[in-house]
C-alpha positions as CSV (number, residue, x, y, z in Angstrom):
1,X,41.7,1.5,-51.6
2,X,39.4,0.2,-48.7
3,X,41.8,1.0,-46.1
4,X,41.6,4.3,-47.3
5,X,38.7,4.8,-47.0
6,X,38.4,3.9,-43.5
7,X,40.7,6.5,-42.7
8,X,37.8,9.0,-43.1
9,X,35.0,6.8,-42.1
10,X,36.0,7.0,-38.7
11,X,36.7,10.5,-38.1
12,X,33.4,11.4,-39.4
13,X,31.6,9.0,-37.4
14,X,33.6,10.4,-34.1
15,X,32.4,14.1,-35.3
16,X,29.0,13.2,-35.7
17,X,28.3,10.6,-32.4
18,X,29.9,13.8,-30.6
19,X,27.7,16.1,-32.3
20,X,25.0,14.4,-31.5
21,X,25.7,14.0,-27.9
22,X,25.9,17.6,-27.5
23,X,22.5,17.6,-28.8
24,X,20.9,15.8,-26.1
25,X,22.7,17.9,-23.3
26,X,22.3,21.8,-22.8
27,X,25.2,23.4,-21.6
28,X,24.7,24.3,-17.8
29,X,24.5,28.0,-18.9
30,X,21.9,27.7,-20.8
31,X,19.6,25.1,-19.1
32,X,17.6,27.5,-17.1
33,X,18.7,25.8,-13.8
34,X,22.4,27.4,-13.3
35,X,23.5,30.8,-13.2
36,X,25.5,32.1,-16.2
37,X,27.1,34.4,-14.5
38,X,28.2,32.4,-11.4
39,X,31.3,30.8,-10.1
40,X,29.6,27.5,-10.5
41,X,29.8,27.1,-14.5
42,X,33.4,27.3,-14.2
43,X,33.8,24.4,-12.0
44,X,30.7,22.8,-12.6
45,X,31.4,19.4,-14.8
46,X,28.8,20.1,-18.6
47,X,26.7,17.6,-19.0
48,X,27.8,16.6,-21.8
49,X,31.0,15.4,-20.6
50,X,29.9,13.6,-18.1
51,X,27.2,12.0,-19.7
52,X,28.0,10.8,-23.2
53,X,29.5,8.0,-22.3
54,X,26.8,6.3,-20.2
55,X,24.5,3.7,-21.7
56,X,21.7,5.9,-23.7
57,X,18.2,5.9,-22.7
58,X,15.5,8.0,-24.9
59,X,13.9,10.0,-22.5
60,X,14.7,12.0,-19.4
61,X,18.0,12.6,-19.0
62,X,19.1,10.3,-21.5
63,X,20.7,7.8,-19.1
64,X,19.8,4.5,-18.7
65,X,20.8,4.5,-15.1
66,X,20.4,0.3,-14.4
67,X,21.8,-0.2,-17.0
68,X,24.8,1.9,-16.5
69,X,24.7,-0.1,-13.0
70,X,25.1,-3.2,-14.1
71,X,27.4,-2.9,-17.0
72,X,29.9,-1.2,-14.5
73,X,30.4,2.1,-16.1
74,X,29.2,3.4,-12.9
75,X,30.0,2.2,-9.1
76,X,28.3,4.5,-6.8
77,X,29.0,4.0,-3.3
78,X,26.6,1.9,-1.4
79,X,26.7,4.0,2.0
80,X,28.2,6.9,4.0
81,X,28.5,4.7,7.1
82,X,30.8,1.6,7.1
83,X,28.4,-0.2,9.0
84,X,25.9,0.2,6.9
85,X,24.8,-3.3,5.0
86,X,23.3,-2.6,2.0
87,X,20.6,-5.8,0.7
88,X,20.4,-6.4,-2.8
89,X,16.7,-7.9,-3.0
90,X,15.2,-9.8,-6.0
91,X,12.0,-9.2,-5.3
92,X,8.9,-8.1,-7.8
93,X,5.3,-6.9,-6.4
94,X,2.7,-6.9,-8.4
95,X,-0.4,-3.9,-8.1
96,X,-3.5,-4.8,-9.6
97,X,-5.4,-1.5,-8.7
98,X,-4.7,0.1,-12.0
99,X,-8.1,0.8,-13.7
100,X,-7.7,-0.2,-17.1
101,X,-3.8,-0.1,-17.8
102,X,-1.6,-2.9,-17.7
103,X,-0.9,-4.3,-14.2
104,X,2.0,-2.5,-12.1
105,X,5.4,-4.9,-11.9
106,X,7.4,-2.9,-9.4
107,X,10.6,-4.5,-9.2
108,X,12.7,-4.3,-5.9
109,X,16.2,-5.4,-7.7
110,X,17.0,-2.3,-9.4
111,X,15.8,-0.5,-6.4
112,X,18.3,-1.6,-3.5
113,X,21.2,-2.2,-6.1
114,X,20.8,1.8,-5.2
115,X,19.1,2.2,-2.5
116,X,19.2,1.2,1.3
117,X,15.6,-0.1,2.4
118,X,15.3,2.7,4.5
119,X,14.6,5.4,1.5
120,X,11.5,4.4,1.0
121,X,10.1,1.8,3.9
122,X,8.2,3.1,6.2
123,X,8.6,7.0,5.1
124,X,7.0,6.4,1.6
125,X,5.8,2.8,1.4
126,X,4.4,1.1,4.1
127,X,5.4,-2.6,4.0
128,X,2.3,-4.1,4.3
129,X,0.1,-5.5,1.7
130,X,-2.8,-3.0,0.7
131,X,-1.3,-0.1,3.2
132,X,-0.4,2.2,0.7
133,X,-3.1,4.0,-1.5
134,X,-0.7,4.3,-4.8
135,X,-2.9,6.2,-7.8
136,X,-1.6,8.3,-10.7
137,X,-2.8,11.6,-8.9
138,X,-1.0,10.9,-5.9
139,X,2.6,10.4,-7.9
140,X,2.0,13.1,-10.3
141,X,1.9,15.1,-7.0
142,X,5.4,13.6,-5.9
143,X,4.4,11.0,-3.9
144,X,5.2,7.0,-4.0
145,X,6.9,6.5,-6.5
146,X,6.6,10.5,-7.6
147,X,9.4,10.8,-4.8
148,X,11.9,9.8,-7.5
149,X,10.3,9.7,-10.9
150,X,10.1,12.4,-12.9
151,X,12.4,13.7,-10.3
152,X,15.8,12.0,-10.5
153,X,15.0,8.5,-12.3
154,X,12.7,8.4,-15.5
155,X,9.5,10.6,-16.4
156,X,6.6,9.2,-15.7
157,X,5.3,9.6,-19.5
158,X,6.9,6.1,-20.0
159,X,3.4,4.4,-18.7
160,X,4.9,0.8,-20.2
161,X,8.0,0.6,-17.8
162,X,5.7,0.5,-14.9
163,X,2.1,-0.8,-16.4
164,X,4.2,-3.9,-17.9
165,X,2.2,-6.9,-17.1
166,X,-1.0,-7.5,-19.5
167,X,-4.0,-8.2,-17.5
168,X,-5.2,-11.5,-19.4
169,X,-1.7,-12.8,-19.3
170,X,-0.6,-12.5,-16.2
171,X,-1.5,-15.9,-14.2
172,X,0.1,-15.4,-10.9
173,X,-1.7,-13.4,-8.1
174,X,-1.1,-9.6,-7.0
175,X,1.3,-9.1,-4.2
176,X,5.0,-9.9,-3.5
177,X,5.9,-12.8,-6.6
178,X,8.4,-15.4,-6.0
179,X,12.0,-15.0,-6.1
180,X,13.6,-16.5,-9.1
181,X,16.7,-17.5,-7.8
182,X,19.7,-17.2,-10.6
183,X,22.4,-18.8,-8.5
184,X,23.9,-19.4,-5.2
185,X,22.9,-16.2,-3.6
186,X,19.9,-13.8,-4.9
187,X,20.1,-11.2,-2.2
188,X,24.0,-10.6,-2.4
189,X,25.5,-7.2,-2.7
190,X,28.1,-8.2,-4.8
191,X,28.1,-7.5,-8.5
């Protein structure tokens, strides 16, 4: 009698996880971005499809993109020059200048597992302690860290993945923090 009841568990539970997939994607002809009309929305993969499988993330595009990374549903390439050596580095900084929200952990790792250094240093972030005037105004307006968020990585209305350190508990000092080093080699670019 159980088993039988399995039988339509399952399909139910198929219908309605891909139900409400579709629900978090529009269809390219309808998202205000594409053409209806064009040649693209023929070829063009729907979101949908090529998103529902990803780890889920509850706001912008509904990816959780790291994530994705490091479980391996995803392996993007990591140049389009051979000689190219990409450098994994497991590095936090912490910014202090941040009125009164929580204290600023930007962390390099998740950065460079995608990203050559040369995105962002020395055409967006001068690497030099104190060199770069980051404020809320200045990414809202696509700069820093406005370059990519709220462009192609997470909205910047999740305040608490950046402003993550609380003020009175954070005992270290502002700047680059140590490496913690979780085996032979913290700076590979291995997986």
């Amino acid at each position: 009698m159980k088993l039988k009841y399995c039988f339509h568990v399952i399909p139910l539970s198929l219908v309605f996880g891909a139900l409400a997939a579709q629900q978090l994607w529009e269809p390219l002809a309808d998202d205000g971005l594409h053409d209806p009309e064009g040649p693209a929305i023929g070829v063009l993969q729907e979101p949908v499809d090529a998103l529902s499988l990803l780890p889920r993330d509850g706001v912008g595009n509904k990816v959780s993109w790291v994530r994705a990374l490091r479980e391996q549903y995803i392996e993007p390439r990591t140049n389009i020059f051979p000689e190219t050596k990409i450098e994994v580095i497991d590095l936090d900084i912490v910014m202090e200048k941040t009125g009164e929200m929580p204290l600023v952990r930007f962390p390099h790792k998740p950065h460079t597992e995608w990203l050559d250094c040369k995105n962002c240093h020395d055409k967006i972030f001068i690497k030099k302690v104190d060199a770069n005037p980051v404020n809320m105004l200045a990414i809202l307006n696509g700069q820093y860290c406005g370059v990519c968020h709220g462009a192609v990585a997470f909205p910047l209305t999740e305040c608490n993945r950046c402003h993550s350190l609380v003020r009175s508990s954070f005992l270290g000092q502002p700047g680059a923090q140590p490496v913690k080093s979780s085996g032979p080699s913290s700076t590979s670019n291995s997986q």
